[in-house]
Backbone of each chain as ProteinMPNN parsed JSONL, in Angstrom:
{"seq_chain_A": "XXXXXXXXXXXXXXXXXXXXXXXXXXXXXXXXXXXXXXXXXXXXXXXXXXXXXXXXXXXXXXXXXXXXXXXXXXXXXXXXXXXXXXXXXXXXXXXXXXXXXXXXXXXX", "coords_chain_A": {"N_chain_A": [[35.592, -6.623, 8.442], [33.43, -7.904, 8.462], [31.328, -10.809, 9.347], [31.621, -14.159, 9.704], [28.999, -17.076, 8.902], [30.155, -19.333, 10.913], [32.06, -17.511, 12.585], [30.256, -16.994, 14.738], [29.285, -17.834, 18.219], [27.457, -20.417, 19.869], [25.804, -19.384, 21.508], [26.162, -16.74, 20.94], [24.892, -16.942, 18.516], [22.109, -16.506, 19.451], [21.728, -14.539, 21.001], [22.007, -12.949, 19.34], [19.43, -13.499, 17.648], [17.111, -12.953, 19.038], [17.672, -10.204, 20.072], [17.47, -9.136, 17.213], [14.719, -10.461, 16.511], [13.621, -8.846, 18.91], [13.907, -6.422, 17.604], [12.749, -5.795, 15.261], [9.506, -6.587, 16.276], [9.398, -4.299, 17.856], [10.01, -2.236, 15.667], [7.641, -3.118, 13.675], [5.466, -3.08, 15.465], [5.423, -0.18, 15.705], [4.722, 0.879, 13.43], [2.453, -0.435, 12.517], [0.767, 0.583, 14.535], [0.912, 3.376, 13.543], [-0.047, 3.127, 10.951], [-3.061, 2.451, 11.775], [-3.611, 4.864, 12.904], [-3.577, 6.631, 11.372], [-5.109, 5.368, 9.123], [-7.731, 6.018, 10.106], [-7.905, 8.782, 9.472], [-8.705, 8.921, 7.105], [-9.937, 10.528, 4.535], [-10.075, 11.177, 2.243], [-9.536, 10.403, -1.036], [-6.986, 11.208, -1.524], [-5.383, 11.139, 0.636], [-5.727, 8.068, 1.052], [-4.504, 7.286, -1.357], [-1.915, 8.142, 0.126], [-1.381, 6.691, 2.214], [-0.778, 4.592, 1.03], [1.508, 4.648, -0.095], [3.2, 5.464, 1.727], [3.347, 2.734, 2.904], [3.856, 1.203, 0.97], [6.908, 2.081, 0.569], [7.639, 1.623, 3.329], [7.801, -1.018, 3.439], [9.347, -2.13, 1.768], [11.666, -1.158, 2.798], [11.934, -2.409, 4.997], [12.294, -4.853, 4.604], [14.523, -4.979, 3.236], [15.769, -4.228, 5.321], [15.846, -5.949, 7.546], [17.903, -8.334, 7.595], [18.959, -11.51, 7.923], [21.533, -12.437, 7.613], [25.149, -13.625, 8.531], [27.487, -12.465, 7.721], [26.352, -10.095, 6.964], [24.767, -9.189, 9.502], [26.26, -7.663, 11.564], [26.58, -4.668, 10.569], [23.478, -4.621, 10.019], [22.462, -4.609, 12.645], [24.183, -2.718, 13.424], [22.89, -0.218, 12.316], [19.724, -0.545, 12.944], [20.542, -0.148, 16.025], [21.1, 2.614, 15.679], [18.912, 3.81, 14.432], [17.3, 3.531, 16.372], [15.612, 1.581, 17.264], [16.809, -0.926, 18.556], [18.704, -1.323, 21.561], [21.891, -1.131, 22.631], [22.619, -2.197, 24.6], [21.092, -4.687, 24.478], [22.804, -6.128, 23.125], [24.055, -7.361, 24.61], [26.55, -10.476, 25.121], [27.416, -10.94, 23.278], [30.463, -11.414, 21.664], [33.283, -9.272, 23.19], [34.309, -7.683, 21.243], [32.985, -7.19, 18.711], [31.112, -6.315, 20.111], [31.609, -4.205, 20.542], [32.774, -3.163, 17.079], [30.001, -3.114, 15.824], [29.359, -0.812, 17.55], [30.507, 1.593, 17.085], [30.207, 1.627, 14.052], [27.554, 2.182, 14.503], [27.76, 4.723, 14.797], [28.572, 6.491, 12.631]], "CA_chain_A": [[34.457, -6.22, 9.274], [32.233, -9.304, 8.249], [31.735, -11.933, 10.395], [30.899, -15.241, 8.795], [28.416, -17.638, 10.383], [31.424, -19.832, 11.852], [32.497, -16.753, 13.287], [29.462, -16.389, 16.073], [29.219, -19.334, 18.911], [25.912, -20.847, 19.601], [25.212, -18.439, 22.968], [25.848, -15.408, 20.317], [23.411, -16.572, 17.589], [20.559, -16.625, 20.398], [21.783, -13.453, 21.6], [21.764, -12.294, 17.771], [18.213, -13.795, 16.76], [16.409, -12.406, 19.93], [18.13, -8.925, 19.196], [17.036, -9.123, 15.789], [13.306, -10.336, 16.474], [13.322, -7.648, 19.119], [13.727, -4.844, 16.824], [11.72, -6.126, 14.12], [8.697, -6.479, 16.647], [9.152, -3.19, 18.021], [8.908, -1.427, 14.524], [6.401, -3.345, 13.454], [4.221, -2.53, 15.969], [5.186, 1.324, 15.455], [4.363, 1.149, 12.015], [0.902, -0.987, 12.823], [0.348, 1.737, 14.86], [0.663, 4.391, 12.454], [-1.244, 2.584, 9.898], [-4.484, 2.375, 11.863], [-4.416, 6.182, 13.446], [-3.293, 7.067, 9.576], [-6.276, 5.081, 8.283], [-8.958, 6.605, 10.83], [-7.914, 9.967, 9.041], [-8.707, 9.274, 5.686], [-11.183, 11.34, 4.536], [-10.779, 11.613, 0.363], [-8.862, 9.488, -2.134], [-5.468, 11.466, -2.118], [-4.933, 10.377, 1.773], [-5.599, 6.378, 0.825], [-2.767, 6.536, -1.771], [-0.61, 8.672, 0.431], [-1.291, 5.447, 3.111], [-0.2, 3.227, -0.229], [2.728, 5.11, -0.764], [4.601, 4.99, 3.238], [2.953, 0.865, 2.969], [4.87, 0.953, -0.186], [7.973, 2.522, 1.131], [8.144, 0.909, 4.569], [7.801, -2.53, 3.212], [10.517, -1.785, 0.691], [12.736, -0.517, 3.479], [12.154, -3.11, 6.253], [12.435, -5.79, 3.864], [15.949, -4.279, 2.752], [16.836, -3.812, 6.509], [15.991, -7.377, 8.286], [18.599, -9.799, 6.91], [19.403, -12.239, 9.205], [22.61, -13.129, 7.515], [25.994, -13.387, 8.975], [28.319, -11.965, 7.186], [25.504, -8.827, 7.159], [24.245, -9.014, 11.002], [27.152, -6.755, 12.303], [25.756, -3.611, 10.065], [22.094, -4.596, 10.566], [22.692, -4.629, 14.537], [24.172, -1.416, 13.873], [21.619, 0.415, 11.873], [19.096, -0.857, 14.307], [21.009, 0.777, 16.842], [21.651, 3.885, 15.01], [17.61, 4.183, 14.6], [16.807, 3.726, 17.848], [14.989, 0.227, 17.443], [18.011, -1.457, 19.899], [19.828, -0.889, 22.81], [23.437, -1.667, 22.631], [23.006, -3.403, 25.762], [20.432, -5.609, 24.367], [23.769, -7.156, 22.699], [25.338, -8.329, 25.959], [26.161, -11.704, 25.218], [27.967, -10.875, 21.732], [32.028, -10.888, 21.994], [32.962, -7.844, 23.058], [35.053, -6.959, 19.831], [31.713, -7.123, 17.893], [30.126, -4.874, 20.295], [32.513, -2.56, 19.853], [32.026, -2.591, 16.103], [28.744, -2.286, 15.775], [29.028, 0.558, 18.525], [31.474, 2.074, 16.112], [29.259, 1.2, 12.579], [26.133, 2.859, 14.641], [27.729, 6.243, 14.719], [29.245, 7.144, 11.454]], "C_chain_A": [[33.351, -7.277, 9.227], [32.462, -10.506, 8.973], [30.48, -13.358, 9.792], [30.4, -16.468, 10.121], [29.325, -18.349, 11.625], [32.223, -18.876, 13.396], [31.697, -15.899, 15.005], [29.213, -17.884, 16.72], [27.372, -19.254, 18.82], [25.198, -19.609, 20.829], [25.029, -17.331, 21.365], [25.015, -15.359, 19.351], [21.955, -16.502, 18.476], [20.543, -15.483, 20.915], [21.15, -12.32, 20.373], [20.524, -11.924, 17.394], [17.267, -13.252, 17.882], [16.696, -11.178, 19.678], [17.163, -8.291, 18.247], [15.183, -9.217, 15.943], [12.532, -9.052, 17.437], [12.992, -6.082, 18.457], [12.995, -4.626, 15.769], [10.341, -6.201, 14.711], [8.555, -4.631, 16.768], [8.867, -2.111, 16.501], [7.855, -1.487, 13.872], [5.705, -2.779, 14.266], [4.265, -1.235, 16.064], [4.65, 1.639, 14.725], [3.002, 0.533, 11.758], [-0.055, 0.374, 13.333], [0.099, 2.994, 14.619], [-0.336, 4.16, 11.567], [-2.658, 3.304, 10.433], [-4.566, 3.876, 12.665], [-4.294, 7.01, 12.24], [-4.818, 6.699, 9.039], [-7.907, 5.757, 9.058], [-9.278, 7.697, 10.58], [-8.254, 9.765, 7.794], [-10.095, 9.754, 5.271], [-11.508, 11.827, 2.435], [-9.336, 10.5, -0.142], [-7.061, 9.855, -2.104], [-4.753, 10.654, -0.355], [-5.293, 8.579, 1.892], [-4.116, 6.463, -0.303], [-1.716, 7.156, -1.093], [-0.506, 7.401, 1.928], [-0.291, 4.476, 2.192], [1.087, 3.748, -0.062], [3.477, 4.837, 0.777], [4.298, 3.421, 3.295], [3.635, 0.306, 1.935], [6.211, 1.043, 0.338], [8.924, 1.801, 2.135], [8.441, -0.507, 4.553], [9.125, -2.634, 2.231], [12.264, -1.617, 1.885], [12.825, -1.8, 4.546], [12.864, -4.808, 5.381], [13.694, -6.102, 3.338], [16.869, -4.452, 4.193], [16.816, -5.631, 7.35], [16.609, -8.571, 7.68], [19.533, -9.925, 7.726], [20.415, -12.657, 8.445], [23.898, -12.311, 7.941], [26.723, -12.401, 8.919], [27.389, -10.258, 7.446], [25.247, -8.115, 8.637], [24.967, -7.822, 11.439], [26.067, -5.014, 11.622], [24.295, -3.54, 10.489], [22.248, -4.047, 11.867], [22.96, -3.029, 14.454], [23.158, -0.13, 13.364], [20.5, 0.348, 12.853], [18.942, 0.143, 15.375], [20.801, 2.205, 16.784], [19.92, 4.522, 14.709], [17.079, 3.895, 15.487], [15.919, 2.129, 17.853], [15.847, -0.603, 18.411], [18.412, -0.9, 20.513], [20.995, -1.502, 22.406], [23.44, -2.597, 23.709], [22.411, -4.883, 25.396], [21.357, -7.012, 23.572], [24.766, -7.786, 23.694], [25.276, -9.883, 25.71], [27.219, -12.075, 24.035], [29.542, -10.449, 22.104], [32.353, -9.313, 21.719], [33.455, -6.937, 22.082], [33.838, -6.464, 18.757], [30.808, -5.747, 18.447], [30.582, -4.033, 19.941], [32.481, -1.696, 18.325], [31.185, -2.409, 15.673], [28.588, -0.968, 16.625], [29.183, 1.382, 17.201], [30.598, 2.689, 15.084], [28.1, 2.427, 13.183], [26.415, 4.141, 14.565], [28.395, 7.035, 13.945], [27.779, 7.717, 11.159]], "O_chain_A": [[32.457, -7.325, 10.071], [33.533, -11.08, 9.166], [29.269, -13.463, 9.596], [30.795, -16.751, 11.253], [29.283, -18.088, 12.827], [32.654, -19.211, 14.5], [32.05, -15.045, 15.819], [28.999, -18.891, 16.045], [26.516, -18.601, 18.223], [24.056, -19.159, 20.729], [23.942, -17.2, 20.803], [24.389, -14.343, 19.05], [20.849, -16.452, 17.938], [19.464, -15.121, 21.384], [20.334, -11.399, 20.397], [20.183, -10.815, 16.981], [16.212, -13.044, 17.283], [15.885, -10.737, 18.863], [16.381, -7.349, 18.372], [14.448, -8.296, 15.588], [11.496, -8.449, 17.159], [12.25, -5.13, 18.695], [12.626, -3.526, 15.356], [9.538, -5.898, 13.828], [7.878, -3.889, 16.056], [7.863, -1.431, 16.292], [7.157, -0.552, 13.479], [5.163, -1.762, 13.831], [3.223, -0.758, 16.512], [3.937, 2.632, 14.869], [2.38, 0.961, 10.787], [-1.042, 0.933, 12.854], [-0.705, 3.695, 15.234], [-1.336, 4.863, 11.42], [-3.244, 4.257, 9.919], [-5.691, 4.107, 13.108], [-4.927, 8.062, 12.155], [-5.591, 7.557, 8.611], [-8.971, 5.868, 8.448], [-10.358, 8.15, 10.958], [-8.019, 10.796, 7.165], [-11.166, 9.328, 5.704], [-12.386, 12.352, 1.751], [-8.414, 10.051, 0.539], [-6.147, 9.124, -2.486], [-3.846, 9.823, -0.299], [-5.03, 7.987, 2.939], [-3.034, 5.902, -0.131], [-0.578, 6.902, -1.487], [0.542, 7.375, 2.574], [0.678, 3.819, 2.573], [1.88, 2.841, 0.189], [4.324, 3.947, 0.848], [5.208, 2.797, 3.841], [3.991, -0.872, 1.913], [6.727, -0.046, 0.587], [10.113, 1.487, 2.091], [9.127, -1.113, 5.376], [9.772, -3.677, 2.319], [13.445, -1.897, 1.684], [13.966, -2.121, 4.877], [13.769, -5.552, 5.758], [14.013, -7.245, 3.009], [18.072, -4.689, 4.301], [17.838, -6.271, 7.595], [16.009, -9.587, 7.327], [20.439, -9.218, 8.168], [20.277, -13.878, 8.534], [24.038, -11.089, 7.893], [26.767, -11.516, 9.773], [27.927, -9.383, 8.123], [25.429, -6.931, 8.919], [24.246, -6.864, 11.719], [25.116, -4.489, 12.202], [23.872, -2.616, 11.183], [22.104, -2.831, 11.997], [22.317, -2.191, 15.087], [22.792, 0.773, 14.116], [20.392, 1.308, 13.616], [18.018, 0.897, 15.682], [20.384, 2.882, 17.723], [19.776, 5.742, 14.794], [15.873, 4.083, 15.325], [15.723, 1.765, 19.013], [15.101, -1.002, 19.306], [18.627, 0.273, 20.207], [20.899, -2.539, 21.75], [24.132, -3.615, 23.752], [22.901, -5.95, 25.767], [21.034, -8.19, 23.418], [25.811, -8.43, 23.596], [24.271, -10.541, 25.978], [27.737, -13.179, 23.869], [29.833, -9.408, 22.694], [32.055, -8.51, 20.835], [33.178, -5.74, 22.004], [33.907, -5.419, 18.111], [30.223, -4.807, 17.91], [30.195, -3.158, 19.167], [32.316, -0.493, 18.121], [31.187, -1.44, 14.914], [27.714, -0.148, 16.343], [28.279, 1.745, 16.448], [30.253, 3.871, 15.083], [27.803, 3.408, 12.501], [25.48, 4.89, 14.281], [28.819, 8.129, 14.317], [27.585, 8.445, 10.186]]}, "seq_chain_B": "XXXXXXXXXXXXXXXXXXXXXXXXXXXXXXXXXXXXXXXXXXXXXXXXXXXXXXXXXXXXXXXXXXXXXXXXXXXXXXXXXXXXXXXXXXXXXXXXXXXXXXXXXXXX", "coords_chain_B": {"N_chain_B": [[-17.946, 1.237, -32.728], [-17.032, 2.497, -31.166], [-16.355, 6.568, -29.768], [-15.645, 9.341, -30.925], [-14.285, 12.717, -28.979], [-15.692, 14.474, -30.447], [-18.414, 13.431, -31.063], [-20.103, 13.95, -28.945], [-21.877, 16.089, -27.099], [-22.379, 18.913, -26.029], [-24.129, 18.784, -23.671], [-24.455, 16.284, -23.48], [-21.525, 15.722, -22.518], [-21.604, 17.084, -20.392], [-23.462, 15.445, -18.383], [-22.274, 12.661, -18.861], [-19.601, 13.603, -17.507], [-20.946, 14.352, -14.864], [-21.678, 11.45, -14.416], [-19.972, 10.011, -14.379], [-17.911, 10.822, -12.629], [-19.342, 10.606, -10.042], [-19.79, 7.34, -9.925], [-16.704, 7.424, -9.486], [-16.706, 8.781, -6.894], [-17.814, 6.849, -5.645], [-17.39, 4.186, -5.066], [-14.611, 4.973, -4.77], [-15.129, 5.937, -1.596], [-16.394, 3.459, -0.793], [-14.35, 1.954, -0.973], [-12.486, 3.405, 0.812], [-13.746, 3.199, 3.169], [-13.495, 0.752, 3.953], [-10.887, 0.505, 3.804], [-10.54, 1.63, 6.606], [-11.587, 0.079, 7.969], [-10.333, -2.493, 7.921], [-8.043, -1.395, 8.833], [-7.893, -1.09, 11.272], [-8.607, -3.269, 12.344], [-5.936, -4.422, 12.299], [-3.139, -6.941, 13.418], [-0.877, -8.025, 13.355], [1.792, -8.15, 11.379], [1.861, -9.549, 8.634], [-1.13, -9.057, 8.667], [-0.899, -6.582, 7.614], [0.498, -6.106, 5.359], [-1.083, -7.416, 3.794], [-3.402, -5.588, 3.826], [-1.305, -3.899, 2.069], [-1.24, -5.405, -0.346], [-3.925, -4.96, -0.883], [-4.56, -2.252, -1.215], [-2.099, -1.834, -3.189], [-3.172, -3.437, -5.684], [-5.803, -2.035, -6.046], [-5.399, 0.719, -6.504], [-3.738, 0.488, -8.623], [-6.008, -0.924, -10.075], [-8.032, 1.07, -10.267], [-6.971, 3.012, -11.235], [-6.696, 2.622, -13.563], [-9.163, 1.846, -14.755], [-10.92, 3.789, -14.624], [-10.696, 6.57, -16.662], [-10.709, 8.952, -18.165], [-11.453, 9.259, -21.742], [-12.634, 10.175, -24.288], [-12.79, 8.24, -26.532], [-12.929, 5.778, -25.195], [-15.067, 6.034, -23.634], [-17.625, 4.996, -23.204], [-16.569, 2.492, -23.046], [-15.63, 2.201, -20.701], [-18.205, 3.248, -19.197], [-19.799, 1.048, -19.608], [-18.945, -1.237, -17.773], [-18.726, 0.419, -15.424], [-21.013, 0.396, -14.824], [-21.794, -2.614, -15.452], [-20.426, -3.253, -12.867], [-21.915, -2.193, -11.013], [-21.519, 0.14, -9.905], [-22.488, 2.427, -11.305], [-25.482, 3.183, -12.204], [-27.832, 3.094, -14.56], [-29.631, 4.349, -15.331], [-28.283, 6.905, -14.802], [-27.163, 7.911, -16.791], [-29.049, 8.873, -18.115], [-30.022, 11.276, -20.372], [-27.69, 11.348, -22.179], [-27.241, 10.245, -26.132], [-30.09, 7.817, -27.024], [-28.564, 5.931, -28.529], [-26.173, 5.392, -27.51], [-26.33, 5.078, -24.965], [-28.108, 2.631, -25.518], [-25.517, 1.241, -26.299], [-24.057, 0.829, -24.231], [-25.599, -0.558, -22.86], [-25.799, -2.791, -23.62], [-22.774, -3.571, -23.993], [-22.465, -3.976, -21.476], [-24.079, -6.085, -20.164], [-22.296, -7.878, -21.639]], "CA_chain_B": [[-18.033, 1.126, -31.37], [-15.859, 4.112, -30.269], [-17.479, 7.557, -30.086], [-14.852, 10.365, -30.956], [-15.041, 13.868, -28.717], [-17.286, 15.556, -31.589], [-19.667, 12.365, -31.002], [-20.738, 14.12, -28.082], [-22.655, 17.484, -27.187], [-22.112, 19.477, -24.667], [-24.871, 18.3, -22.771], [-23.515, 14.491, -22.906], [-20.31, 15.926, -21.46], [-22.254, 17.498, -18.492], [-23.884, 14.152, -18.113], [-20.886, 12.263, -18.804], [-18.593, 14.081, -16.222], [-21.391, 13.658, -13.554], [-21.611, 10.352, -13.853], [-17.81, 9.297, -13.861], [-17.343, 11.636, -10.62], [-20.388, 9.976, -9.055], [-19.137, 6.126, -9.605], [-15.446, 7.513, -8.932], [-16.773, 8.919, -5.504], [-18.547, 5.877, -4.714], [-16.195, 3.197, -5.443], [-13.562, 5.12, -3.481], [-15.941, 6.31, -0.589], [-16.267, 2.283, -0.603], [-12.57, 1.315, -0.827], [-11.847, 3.857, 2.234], [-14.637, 2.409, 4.534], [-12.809, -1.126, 3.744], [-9.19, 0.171, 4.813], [-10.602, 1.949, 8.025], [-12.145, -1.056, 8.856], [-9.235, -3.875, 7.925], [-6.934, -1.286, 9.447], [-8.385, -1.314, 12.576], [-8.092, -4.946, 12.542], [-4.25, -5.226, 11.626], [-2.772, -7.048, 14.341], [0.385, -8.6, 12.802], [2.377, -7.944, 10.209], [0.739, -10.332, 7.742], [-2.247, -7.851, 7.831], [-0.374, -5.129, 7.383], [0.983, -6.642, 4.069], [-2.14, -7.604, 2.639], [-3.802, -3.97, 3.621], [-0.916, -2.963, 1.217], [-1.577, -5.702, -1.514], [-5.421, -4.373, -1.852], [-3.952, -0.717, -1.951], [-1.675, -1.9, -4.822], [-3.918, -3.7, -6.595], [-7.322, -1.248, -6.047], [-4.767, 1.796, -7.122], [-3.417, 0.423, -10.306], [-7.442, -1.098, -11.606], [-9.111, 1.91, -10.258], [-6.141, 4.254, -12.315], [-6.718, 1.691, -15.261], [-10.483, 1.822, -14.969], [-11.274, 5.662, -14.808], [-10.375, 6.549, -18.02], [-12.43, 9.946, -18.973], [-11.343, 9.741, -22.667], [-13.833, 9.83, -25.736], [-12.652, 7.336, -27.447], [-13.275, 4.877, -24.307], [-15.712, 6.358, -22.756], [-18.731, 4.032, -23.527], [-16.462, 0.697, -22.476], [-15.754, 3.047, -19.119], [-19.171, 3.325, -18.441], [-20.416, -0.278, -19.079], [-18.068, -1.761, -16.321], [-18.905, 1.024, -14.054], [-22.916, -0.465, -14.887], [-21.426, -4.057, -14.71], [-19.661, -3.377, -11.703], [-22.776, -1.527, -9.832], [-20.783, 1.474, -9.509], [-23.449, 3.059, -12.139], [-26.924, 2.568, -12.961], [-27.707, 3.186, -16.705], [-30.738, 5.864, -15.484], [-27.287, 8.196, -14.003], [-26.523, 8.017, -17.903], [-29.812, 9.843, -18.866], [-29.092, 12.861, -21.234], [-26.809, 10.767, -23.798], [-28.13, 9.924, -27.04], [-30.013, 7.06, -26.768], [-27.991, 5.201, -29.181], [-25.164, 5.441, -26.594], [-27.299, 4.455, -23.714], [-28.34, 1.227, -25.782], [-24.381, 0.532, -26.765], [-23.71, 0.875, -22.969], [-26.012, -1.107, -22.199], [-25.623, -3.793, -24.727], [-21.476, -3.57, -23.454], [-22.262, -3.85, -19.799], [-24.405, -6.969, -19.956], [-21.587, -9.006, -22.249]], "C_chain_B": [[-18.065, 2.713, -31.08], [-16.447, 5.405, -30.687], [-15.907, 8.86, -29.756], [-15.504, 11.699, -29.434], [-16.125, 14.551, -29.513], [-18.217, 14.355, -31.723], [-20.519, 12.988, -29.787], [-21.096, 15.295, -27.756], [-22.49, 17.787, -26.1], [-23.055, 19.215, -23.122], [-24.665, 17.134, -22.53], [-22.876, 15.104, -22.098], [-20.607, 16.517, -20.523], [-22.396, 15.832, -17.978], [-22.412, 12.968, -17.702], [-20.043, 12.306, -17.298], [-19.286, 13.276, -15.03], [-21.579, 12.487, -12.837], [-20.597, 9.436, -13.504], [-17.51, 9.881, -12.716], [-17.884, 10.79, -9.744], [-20.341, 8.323, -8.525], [-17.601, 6.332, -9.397], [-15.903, 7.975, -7.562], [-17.302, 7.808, -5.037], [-17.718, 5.038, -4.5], [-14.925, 3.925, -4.137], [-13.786, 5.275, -2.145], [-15.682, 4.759, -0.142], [-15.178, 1.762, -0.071], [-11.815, 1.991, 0.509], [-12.31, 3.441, 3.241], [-13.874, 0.688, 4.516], [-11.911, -1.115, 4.331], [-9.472, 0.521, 5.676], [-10.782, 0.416, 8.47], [-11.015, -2.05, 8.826], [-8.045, -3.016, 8.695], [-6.962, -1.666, 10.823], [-8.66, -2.802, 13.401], [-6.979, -5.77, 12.664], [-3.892, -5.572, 13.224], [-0.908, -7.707, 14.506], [0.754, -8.072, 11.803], [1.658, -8.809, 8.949], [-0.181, -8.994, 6.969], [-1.703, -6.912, 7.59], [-0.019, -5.286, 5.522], [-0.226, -6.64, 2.986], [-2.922, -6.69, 2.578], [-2.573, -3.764, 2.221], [-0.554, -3.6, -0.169], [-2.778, -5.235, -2.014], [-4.828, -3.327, -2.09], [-3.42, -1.146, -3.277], [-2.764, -2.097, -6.057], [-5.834, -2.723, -6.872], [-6.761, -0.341, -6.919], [-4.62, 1.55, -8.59], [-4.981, -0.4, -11.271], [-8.477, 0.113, -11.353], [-8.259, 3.068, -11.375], [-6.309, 3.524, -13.851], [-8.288, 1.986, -15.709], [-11.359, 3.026, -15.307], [-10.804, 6.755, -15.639], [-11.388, 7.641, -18.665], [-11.584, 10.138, -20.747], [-11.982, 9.411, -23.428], [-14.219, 8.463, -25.889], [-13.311, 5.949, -26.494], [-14.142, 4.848, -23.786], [-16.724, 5.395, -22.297], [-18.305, 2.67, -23.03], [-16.381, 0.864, -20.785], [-16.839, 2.832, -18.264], [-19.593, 2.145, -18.317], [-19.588, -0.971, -18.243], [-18.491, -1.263, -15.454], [-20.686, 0.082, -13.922], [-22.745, -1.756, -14.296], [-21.215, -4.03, -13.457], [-20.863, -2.965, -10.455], [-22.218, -0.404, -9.289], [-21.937, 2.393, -10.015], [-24.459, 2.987, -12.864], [-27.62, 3.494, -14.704], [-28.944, 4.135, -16.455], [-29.508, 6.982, -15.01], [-27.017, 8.207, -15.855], [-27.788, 8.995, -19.047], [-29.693, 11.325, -19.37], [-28.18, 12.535, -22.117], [-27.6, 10.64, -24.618], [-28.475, 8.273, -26.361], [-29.504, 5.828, -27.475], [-26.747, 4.683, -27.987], [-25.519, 4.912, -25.556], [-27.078, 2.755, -24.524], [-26.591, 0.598, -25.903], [-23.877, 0.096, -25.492], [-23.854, -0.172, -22.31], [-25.921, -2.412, -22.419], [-24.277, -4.229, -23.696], [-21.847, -4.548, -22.219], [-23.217, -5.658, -19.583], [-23.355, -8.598, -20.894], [-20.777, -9.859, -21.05]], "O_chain_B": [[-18.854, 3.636, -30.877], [-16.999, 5.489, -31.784], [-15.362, 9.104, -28.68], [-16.644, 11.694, -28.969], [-17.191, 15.042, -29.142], [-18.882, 14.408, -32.758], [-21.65, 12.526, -29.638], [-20.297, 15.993, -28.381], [-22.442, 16.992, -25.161], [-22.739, 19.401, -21.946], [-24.661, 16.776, -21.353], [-23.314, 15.224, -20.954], [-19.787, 16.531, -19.605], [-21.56, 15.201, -17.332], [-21.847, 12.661, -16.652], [-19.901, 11.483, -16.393], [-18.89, 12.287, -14.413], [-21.651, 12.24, -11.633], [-20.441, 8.514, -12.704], [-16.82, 9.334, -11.856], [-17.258, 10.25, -8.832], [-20.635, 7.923, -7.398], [-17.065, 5.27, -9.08], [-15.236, 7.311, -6.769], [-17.273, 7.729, -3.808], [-17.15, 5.209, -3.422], [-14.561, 3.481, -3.047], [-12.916, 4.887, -1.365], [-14.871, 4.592, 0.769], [-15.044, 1.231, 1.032], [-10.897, 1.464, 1.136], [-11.622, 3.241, 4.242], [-14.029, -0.253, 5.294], [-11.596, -1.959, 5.169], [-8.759, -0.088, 6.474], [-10.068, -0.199, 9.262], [-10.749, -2.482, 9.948], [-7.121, -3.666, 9.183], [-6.181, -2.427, 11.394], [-8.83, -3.17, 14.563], [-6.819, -6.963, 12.925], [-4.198, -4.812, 14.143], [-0.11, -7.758, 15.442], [-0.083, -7.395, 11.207], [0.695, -8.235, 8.441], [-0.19, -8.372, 5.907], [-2.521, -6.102, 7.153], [-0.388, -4.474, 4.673], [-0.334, -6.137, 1.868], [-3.435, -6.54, 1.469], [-3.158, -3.41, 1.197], [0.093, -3.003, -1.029], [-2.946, -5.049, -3.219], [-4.425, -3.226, -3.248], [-4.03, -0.942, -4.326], [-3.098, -1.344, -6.973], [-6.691, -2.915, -7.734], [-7.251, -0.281, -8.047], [-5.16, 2.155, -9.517], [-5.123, -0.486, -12.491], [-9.522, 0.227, -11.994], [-8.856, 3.806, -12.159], [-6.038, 3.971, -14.965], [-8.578, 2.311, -16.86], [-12.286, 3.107, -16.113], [-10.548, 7.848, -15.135], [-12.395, 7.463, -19.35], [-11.109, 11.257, -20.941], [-12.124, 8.19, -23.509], [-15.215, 7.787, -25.631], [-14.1, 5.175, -27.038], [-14.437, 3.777, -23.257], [-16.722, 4.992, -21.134], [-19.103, 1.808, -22.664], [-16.808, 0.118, -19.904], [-16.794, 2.433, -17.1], [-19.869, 1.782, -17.173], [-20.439, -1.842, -18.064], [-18.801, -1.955, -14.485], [-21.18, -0.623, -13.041], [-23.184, -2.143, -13.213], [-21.85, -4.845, -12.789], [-20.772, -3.314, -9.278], [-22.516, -0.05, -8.148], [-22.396, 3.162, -9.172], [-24.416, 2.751, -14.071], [-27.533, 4.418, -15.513], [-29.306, 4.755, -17.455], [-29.979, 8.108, -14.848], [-26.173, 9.101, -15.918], [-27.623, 9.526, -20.145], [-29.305, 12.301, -18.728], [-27.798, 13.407, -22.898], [-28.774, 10.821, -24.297], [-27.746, 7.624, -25.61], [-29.927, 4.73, -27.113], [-26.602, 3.482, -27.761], [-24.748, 4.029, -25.181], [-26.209, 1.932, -24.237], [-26.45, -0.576, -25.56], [-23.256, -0.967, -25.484], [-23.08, -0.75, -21.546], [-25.955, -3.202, -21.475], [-24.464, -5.016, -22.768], [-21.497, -5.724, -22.13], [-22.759, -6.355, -18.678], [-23.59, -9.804, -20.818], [-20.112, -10.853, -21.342]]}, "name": "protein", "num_of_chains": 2, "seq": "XXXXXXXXXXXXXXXXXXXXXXXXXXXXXXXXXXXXXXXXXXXXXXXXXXXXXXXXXXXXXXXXXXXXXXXXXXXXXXXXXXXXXXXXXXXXXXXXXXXXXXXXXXXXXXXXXXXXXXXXXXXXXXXXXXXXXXXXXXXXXXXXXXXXXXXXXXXXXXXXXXXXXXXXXXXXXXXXXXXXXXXXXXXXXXXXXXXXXXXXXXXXXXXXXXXXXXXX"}
């Protein structure tokens, strides 16, 4: 199921790394966006560390989820998917055996 | 230095309390007007990050710093003095032996 860098042409890493920065913008800016209508509510000490604690969490998690490596990408792509941050289509470009397993990967 | 619980009279520990609540509400009152405001600024990821290095680091010296036990109490308060969290007349009603050790502390 791993697909080593050799294994993607040059069209599919551009298809890959656009993909990839796509879905990483879009949560960021969900999670920006939470922040600051989160922080406009804080009103006593226990709602600043319960900000710390999802800024803890989310950074822990995104940090875990965006790895741009090869052998990995296929899973990422599908997780992604599988949380709604991608379109499947947004992988047109990617041999279609790949799409297929990430389709696959996104819905176990 | 160090002033056991039975160093202190029930009227310290009124005193006492009020004034550790009073530089713990300020200080945090402070620290929340800081993240509204830097949240409301985040525009990248970056800021988002370093909003959740001050959280770390405010959380673990304000949980290090606020310290209501006896034995500490007196190095507690001269920081909060140092720091401008607590002016050494909010400490009136201790002995004034305690006052002077405070005060002594807080200017080292």
């Amino acid at each position: 199921m791993q697909a080593l860098e050799t294994d993607w042409t040059d069209v599919e890493k551009n298809v890959a790394q656009t993909a990839f920065n796509k879905a990483y913008e879009r949560e960021l800016t969900g999670l920006m966006q939470a922040v600051r209508e989160s922080s406009n509510q804080i009103e006593k000490p226990d709602d600043l560390w319960r900000l710390h604690d999802l800024l803890s969490a989310k950074r822990h998690e995104i940090d875990g989820k965006y790895d741009y490596r090869y052998p990995a990408l296929m899973f990422v792509f599908a997780g992604l998917v599988k949380e709604g941050w991608l379109s499947i289509d947004e992988l047109n470009g990617l041999q279609s055996n790949k799409v297929a397993k990430i389709l696959a990967l996104s819905r176990m």
